[in-house]
C-alpha positions in Angstrom: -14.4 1.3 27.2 -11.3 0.0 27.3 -13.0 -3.5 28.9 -15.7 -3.9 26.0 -13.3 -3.2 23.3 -11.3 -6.3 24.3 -14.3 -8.1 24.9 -15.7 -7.6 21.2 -12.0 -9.0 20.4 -12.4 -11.9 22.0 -15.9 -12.6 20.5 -14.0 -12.4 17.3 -11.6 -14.9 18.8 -14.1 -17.3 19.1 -15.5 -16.9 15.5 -12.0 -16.5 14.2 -11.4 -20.2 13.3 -14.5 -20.1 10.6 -13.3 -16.9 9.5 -9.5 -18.1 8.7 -11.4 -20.8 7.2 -13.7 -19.0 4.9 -10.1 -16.2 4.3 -7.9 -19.1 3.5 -10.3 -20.7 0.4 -10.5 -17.3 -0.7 -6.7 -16.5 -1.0 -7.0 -14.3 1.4 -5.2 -15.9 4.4 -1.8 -18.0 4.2 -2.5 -21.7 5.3 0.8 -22.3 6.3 1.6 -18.9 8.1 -2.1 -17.4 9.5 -1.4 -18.9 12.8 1.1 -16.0 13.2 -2.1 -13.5 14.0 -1.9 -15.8 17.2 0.8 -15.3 17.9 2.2 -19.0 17.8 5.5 -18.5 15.9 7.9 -20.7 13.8 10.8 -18.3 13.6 12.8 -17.7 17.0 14.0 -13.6 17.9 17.4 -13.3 16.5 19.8 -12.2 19.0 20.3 -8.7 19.5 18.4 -5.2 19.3 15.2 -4.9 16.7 13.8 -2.4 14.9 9.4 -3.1 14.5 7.6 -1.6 12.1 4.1 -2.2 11.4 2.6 -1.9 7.7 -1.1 -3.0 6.7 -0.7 -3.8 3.3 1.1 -3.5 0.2 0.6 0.7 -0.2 2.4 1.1 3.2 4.8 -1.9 3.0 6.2 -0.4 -0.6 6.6 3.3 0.8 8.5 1.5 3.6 10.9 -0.5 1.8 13.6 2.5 0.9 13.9 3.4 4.7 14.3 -0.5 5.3 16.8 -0.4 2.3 18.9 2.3 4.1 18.4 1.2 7.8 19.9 -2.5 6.4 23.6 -0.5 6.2 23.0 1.0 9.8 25.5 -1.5 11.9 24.1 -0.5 14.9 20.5 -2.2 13.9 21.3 -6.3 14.3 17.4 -7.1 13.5 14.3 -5.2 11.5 10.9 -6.8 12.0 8.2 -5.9 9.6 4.2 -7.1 10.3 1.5 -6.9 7.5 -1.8 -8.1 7.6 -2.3 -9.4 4.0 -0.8 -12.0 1.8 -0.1 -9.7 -1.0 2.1 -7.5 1.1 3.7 -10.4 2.0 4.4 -11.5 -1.1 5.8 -8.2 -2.1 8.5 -8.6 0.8 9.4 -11.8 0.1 10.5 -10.6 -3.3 13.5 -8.2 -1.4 16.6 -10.2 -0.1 17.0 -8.3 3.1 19.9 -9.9 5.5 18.0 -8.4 8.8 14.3 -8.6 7.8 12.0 -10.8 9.3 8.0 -10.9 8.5 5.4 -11.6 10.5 1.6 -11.5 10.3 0.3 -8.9 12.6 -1.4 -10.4 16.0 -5.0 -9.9 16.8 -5.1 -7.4 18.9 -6.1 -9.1 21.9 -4.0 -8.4 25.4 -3.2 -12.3 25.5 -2.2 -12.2 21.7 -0.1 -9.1 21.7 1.6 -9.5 25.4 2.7 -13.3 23.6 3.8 -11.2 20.0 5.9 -8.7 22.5 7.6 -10.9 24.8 8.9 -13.3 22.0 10.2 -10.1 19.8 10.8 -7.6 22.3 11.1 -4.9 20.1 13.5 -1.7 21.3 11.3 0.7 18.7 8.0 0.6 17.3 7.1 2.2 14.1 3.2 2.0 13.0 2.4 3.5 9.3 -0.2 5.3 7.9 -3.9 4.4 9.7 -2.8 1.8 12.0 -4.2 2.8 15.2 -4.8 -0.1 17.6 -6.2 0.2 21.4 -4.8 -3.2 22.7 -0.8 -3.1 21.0 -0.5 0.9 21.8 -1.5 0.7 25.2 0.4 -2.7 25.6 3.7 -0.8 24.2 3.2 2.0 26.4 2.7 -0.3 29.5 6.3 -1.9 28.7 7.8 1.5 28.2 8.6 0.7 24.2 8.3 3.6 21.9 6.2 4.0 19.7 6.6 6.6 16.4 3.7 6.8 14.0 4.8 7.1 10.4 3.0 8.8 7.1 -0.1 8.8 9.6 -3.3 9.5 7.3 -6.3 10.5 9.4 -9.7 11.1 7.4 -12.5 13.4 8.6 -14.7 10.3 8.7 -12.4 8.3 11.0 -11.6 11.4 13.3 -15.1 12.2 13.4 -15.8 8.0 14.8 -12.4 8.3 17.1 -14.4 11.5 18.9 -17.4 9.7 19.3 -15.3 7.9 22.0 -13.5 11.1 22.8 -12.1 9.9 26.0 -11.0 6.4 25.5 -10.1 8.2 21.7 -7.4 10.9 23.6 -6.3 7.9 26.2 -5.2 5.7 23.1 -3.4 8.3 21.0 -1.6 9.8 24.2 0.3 6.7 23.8 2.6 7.8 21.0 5.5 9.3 21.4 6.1 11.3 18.2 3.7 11.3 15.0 4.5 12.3 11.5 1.4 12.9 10.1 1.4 13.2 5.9 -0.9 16.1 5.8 -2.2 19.0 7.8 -5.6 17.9 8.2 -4.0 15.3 9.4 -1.9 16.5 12.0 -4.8 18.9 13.2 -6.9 15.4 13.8 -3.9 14.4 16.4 -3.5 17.5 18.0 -7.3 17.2 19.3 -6.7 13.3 19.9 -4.0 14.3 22.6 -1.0 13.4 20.5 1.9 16.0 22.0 4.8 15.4 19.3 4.3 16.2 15.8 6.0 16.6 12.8 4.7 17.0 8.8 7.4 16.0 6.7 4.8 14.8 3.9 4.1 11.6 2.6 6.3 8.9 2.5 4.7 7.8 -1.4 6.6 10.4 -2.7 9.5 9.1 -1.9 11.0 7.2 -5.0 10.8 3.4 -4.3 13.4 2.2 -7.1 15.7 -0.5 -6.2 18.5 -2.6 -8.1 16.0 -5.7 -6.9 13.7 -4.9 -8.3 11.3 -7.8 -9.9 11.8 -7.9 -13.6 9.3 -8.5 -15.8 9.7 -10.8 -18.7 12.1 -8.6 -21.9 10.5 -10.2 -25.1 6.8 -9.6 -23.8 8.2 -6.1 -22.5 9.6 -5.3 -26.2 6.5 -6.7 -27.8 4.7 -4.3 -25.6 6.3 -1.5 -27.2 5.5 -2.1 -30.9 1.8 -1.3 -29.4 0.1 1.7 -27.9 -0.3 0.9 -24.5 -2.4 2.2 -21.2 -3.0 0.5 -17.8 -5.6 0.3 -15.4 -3.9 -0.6 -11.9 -5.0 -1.1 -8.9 -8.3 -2.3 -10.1 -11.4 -3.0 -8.0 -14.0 -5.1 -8.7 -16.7 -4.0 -11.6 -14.3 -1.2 -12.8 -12.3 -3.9 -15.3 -15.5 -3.2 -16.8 -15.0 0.5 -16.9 -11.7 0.1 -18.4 -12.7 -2.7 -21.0 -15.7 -0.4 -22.5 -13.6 2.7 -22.6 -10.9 -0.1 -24.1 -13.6 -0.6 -26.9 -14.1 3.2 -27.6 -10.6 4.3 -28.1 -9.8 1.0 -30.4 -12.2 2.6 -32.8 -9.8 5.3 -33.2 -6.3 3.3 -33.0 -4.9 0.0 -34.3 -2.3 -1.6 -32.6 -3.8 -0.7 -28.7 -3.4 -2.9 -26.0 -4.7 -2.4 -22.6 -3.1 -3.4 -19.3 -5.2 -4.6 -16.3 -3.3 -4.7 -12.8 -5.3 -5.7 -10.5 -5.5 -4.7 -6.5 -6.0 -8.4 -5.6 -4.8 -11.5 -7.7 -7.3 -13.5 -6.7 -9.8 -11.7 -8.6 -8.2 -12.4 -12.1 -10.5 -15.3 -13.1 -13.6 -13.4 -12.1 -12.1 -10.2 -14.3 -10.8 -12.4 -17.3 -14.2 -13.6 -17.8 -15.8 -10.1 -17.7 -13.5 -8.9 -20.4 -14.0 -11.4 -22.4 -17.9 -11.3 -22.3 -17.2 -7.4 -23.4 -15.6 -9.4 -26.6 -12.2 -8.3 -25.9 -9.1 -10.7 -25.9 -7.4 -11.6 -22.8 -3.7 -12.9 -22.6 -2.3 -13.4 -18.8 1.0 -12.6 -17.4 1.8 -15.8 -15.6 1.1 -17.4 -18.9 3.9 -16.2 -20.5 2.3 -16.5 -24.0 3.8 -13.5 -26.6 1.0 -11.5 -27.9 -0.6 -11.6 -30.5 -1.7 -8.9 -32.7 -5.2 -9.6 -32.1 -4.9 -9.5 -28.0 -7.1 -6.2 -26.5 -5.8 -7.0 -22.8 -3.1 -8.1 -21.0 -3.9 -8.9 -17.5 -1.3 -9.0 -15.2 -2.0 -11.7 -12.6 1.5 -11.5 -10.5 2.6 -9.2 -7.7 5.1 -6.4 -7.8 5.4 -5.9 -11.4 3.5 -2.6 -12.0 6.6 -0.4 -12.5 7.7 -2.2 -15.4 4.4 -1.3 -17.3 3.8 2.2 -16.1 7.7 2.5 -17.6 6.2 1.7 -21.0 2.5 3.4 -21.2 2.0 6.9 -20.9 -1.1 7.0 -19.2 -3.0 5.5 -16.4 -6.7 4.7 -14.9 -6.1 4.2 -11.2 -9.0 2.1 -9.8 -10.8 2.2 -6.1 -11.8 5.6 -7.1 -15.8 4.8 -9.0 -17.3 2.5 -7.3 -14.8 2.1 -4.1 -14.0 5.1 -1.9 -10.4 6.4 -1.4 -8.7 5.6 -4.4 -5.0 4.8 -4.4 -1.4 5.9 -4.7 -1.4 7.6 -7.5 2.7 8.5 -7.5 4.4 5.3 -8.6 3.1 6.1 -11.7 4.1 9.4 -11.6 7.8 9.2 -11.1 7.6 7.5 -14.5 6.1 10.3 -16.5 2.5 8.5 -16.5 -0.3 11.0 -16.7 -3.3 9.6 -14.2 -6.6 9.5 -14.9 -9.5 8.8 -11.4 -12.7 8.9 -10.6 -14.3 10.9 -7.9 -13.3 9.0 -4.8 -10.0 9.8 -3.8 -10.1 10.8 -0.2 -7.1 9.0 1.3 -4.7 10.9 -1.6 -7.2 14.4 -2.1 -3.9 16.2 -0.9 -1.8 14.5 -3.3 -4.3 14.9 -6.4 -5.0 18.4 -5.2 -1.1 19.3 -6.1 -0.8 17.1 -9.3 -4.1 18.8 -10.8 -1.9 22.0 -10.4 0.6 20.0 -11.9 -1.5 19.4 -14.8 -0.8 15.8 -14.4 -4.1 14.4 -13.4 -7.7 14.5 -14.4 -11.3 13.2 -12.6 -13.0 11.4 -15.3 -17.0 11.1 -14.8 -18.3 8.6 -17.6 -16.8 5.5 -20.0 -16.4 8.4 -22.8 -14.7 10.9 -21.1 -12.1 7.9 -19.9 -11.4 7.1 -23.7 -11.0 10.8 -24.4 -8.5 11.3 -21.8 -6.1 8.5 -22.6 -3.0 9.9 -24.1 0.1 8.1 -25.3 2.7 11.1 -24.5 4.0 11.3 -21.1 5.2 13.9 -18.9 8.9 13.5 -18.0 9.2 17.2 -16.6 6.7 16.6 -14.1 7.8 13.3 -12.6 11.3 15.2 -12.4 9.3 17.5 -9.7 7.6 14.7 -8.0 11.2 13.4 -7.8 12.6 16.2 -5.9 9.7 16.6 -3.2 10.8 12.8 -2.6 14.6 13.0 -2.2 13.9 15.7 -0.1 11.4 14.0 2.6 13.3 10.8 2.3 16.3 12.7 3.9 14.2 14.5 6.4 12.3 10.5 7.3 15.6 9.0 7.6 17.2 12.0 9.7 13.8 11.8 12.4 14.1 8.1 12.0 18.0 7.8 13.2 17.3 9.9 16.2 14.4 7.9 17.6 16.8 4.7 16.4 19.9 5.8 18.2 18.0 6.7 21.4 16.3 3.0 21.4 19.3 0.8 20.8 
């Protein structure tokens, strides 16, 4: 199995070049840097041990970044290494002035590739987050006796249920780990019948509150000119559902003057496509990276830069979190929760049902089924009380994350 996984790899080796192609018009792929997931590097291995984690994209990469903050005053740690696979979670580390970080694009996972990625960073630890489950790195790891810790590991029913369709290569793969800390218990009963021997629920890592004094700062006078309006957001925003937002946008300006709503995206490179179908819904569109103040006249402002959505969940009480209509999964909904936001989803929100499940009890969210009942449930009070809670559950795992983490740490280095 184990043979025609790799082969299927290298078939995508040889189509690769077209695809990196096609990725890099797209603004998908980094022209200057994509040659990484070859493994053919420009930056050489610092001296001294190094501490790997692994983070798809920018969900992972931000729960990530307090641990990183914290594990940055260890002396004992000379070098971190994080990998990502997109350009926006890229983009979102490059914004943090870490002395010990290094990024790097994350290797196919051929055996060439990833025995080329491991010899030049010879990692002593290796952490993978969330759904990162790769054949070719974890039994590469394992081969070279590096350890490897899974992280806020999310499992759904759908992928178990593929993984035990190849139930023995499945239970070979996962025996690989050394410790998992799955974020939920469905979770963690999904390892336990995929062979993985060390477990530990701490919870999820997205509760943990991602504040930090560098924090990207969003531009004051548009910020103040914000708050002489009413003001919701639609984040994370997948295609078609700007037009969800925009026609609920339309409803609720029938019953207040003075409304703006703000539009952050998933992907940037979607904001021409999504400024265009606002606009053809009659509705006003001012851009971030523009910079212009708004006028009174302006219905949406669009935010087409990365790692800014803090600074507008700070300022609007409530919040339509997108991938959750027409995608499935949804999205974190707890950044906007530590800042009192009340959230508003659709009906697909598998990889956080654990999450919504305690902040319906909270009274802090609410599954919307149609343009009208979106409009009815925007409010423009938030909840301070409850984000205190969420707080708490955070501090608390963050102690427990960095405690687990130290030990495996300490025993690598």
């Amino acid at each position: 199995m184990f043979f025609f996984y790799q082969s299927i790899i290298s078939f995508i080796i040889i189509l690769s070049p077209i695809i990196f192609l096609i990725r890099v018009f797209k603004n998908k792929e980094d022209p200057k840097r994509f040659l990484e997931k070859y493994s053919l590097f420009k930056k050489k291995r610092p001296n001294g041990n190094l501490v790997w984690f692994h983070c798809a994209s920018v969900g992972e990469t931000m729960s990530i970044i307090p641990i990183i903050n914290y594990l940055q005053k260890n002396k004992k740690i000379k070098n971190i290494l994080i990998t990502t696979t997109t350009v926006s979670s890229a983009n979102i580390i490059r914004k943090f002035n870490f002395k010990k970080l290094i990024h790097q694009y994350y290797p196919i996972d051929h055996q060439i590739i990833i025995k080329k990625f491991i010899i030049h960073w010879r990692p002593n630890v290796a952490f993978f987050l969330e759904a990162e489950i790769w054949p070719g790195m974890f039994s590469l790891l394992d081969k070279r006796k590096i350890p490897l810790i899974i992280l806020n590991t999310r499992l759904s029913k759908r992928s178990f249920e593929k993984w035990m369709f190849f139930k023995k290569f499945a239970k070979n793969i996962f025996s690989k780990i050394k410790y998992a800390y799955p974020q939920n218990q469905e979770t963690e009963f999904f390892l336990k019948k995929l062979n993985v021997k060390k477990i530990n629920q701490i919870g999820n890592l997205k509760y943990i509150d991602q504040t930090n004094k560098k924090e990207i700062k969003s531009n004051k006078k548009i910020l103040k000119k914000l708050l002489q309006h009413k003001t919701w957001v639609a984040a994370s925003i997948h295609p078609g559902e700007e037009d969800i937002a925009g026609k609920a946008h339309l409803l609720l300006k029938k019953k207040h003057k003075k409304l703006i709503l703000i539009i952050i995206p998933r992907h940037i490179n979607n904001v021409i496509k999504i400024k265009n179908n606002l606009e053809n819904l009659g509705l006003k569109v001012i851009t971030h990276s523009s910079c212009r103040m708004i006028a009174e006249e302006a219905d949406v402002y669009l935010v087409d830069t990365f790692g800014e959505s803090k600074n507008f969940y700070k300022i609007s009480p409530s919040v339509f979190l997108g991938k959750s209509i027409y995608h499935h999964g949804g999205q974190n909904p707890l950044e906007a929760v530590k800042y009192g936001c009340n959230i508003l989803h659709g009906p697909n929100i598998q990889n956080f049902k654990d999450v919504y499940k305690h902040l319906e009890k909270l009274k802090i969210s609410k599954k919307i089924s149609s343009i009208k009942t979106l409009a009815n449930s925007v409010t423009f009070k938030k909840k301070h009380s409850n984000s205190f809670k969420i707080k708490k559950i955070g501090k608390k795992i963050y102690r427990e994350t960095i405690k687990e983490l130290n030990i495996h740490i300490n025993q690598c280095i």
